[in-house]
Residue, then its C-alpha position, 0 to 999 in steps of 0.5 A: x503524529x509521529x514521523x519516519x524517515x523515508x528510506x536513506x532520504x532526509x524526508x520524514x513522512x508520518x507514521x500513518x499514511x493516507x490511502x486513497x484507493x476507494x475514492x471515485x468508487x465507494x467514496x465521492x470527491x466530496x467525502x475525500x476532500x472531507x477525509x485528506x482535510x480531516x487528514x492533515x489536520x491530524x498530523x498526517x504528511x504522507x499520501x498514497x495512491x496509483x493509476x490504477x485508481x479506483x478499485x475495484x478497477x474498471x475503466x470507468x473509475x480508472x484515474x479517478x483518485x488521482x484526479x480527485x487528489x489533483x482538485x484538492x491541491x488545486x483548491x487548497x494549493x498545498x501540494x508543498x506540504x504532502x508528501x504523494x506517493x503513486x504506481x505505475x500499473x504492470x502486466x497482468x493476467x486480469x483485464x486492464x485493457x483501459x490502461x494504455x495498450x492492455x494488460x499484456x503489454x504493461x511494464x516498466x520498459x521507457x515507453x510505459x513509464x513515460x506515458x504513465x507517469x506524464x499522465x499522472x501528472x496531469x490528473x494530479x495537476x502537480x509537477x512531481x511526485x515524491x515517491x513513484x512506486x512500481x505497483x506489482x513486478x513484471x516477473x511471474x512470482x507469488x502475489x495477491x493471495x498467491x503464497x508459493x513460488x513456482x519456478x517457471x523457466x520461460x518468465x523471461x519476458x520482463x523488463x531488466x532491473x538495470x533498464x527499470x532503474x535507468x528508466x526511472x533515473x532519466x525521470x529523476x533528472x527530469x524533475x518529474x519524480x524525486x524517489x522511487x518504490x517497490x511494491x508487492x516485491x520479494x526479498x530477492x528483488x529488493x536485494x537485486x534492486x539494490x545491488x543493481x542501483x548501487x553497482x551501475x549509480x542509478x537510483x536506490x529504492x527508498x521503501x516497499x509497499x507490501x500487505x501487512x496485518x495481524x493475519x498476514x505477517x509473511x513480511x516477518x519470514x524474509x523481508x523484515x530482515x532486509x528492509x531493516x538492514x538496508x534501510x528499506x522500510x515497509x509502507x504496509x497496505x491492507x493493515x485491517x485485512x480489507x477491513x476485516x479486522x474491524x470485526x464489522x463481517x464477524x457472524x457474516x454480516x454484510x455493512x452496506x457499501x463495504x467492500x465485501x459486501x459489494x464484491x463478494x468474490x474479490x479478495x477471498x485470501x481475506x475469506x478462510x475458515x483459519x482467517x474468520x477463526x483469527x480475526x474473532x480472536x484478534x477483535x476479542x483481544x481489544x475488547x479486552x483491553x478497551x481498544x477498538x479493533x481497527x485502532x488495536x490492528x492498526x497499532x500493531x502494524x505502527x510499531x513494528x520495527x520495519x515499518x516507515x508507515x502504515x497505510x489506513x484506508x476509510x470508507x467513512x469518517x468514523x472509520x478514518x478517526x479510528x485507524x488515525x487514534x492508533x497513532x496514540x497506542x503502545x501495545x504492551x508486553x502482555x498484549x503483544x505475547x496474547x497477539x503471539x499466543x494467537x499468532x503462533x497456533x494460527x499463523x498467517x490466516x489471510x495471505 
């Protein structure tokens, strides 16, 4: 395994991180336990979840990740040797009404974050969390699928950076949370977030949880710049395009128990006609080379300049070797220019 800094902290976490979203819906304790054991044992330090576990999310599964995780530290009683990641939930236009008091009224004002991360805690039976991350912004801006920003003058309802930061400052002293995150966020707020931390001494945003794959690189456009400059890195999320990118969907086949198989309407930024085009293409290109596919998508993501680590998620245990086996590949400069080849006459499929 290799290891990246975590921002401008001296924590290193593991070029690859485990992601857990499936865990309490596609996939039960037992097959988590056998998937953060595997896990471990292969170098990885760095785990990654949220409230809003499982997904799809519905209030039946709410929590469920979490706690699952929490009776693996409770077992193995190894909570010291990962490195654990979550987010807090934040308005929404879907229906959350099962976190706290709805959708509507979520946020990163004190009451929220207080009641969101005392409940965390709980379910992950641990004093603290390392990194807790705010999964989405309050503010109206392009996220999920959406490209464009559209400016709206009455999105004035959002909580201000300096109280978010102070919020979180008052859970750094307390012991309950050691960095903090962004997540789903654009160059403008990681920037106002830094300005603001460093203005007013509250804390500094360590990383930025954003989507990141062969299919969808908006990172490049205006993020990379500043998360490289600033030393801000990319936990990148979704790196095989929800799966996709193992080829397993190509001819429009349907694997039992797959996401798209489960949810067919969901995620359809992964479900365009320039996407299935792409993908085709990307898992020819590791055929070629004898690569797997998901092991070939996930290798690119790894090495990528601005990446602190790249988020894998697994349904089965296959799967989980294969995303983990990128770890050991290098593309090469022929690979890489066949990947721009591919990129450049069809940039950016699946936003």
């Amino acid at each position: 395994m290799k290891y990246r800094k975590l921002g401008t902290t001296d924590i290193e976490v593991s070029n690859i991180c485990l992601g857990t979203m499936t865990w309490g819906e596609q996939n039960s304790k037992k097959d988590a336990f056998e998937q953060m054991n595997y896990s471990v044992e292969r170098g990885i330090n760095f785990f990654d979840t949220a409230e809003l576990y499982a997904v799809m999310p519905r209030k039946e599964t709410y929590g469920k990740t979490e706690e699952i995780i929490g009776s693996w530290f409770a077992e193995k009683k190894n909570r010291q040797d990962i490195i654990l990641a979550t987010k807090i939930a934040s308005k929404s236009e879907n229906d959350l009404n099962w976190i706290r008091e709805g959708s509507k009224t979520l946020g990163f004002d004190k009451k929220n974050m207080n009641k969101a991360i005392d409940d965390s805690l709980i379910r992950l039976k641990t004093d603290y969390i390392d990194l807790y991350q705010l999964h989405w912004p309050e503010r109206s801006i392009p996220k999920f699928g959406v490209l464009d920003f559209q400016y709206n003058p009455s999105d004035i309802d959002w909580t201000p950076i300096e109280e978010v930061l102070d919020n979180l400052q008052n859970l750094v002293k307390s012991g309950k949370i050691r960095f903090v995150g962004l997540s789903n966020e654009t160059p403008w707020g990681m920037m106002k977030f830094l300005q603001v931390s460093k203005e007013k001494n509250l804390p500094r945003m360590m990383s930025i949880q954003n989507v990141y794959s062969l299919v969808n690189r908006v990172f490049d456009i205006g993020h990379s710049e500043v998360s490289i400059a600033e030393k801000l890195g990319l936990l990148a999320y979704s790196p095989l395009a929800g799966g996709r990118l193992s080829g397993k969907y190509i001819g429009g086949v349907n694997p039992k128990n797959a996401r798209y198989t489960l949810w067919p309407r969901r995620f359809s930024r992964h479900h365009t006609e320039r996407g299935e085009i792409a993908i085709e293409k990307y898992v020819n290109l590791a055929k070629k080379y004898g690569i797997a596919p998901s092991t070939f998508a996930n290798a690119f993501v790894n090495n990528r300049p601005f990446v602190t680590s790249n988020i894998i998620g697994a349904t089965t245990m296959d799967q989980l070797k294969e995303n983990i086996d990128s770890i050991d590949i290098v593309l090469n400069d022929e690979m890489l220019l066949e990947i721009e080849d591919i990129h450049l006459t069809n940039s950016n499929p699946c936003v």
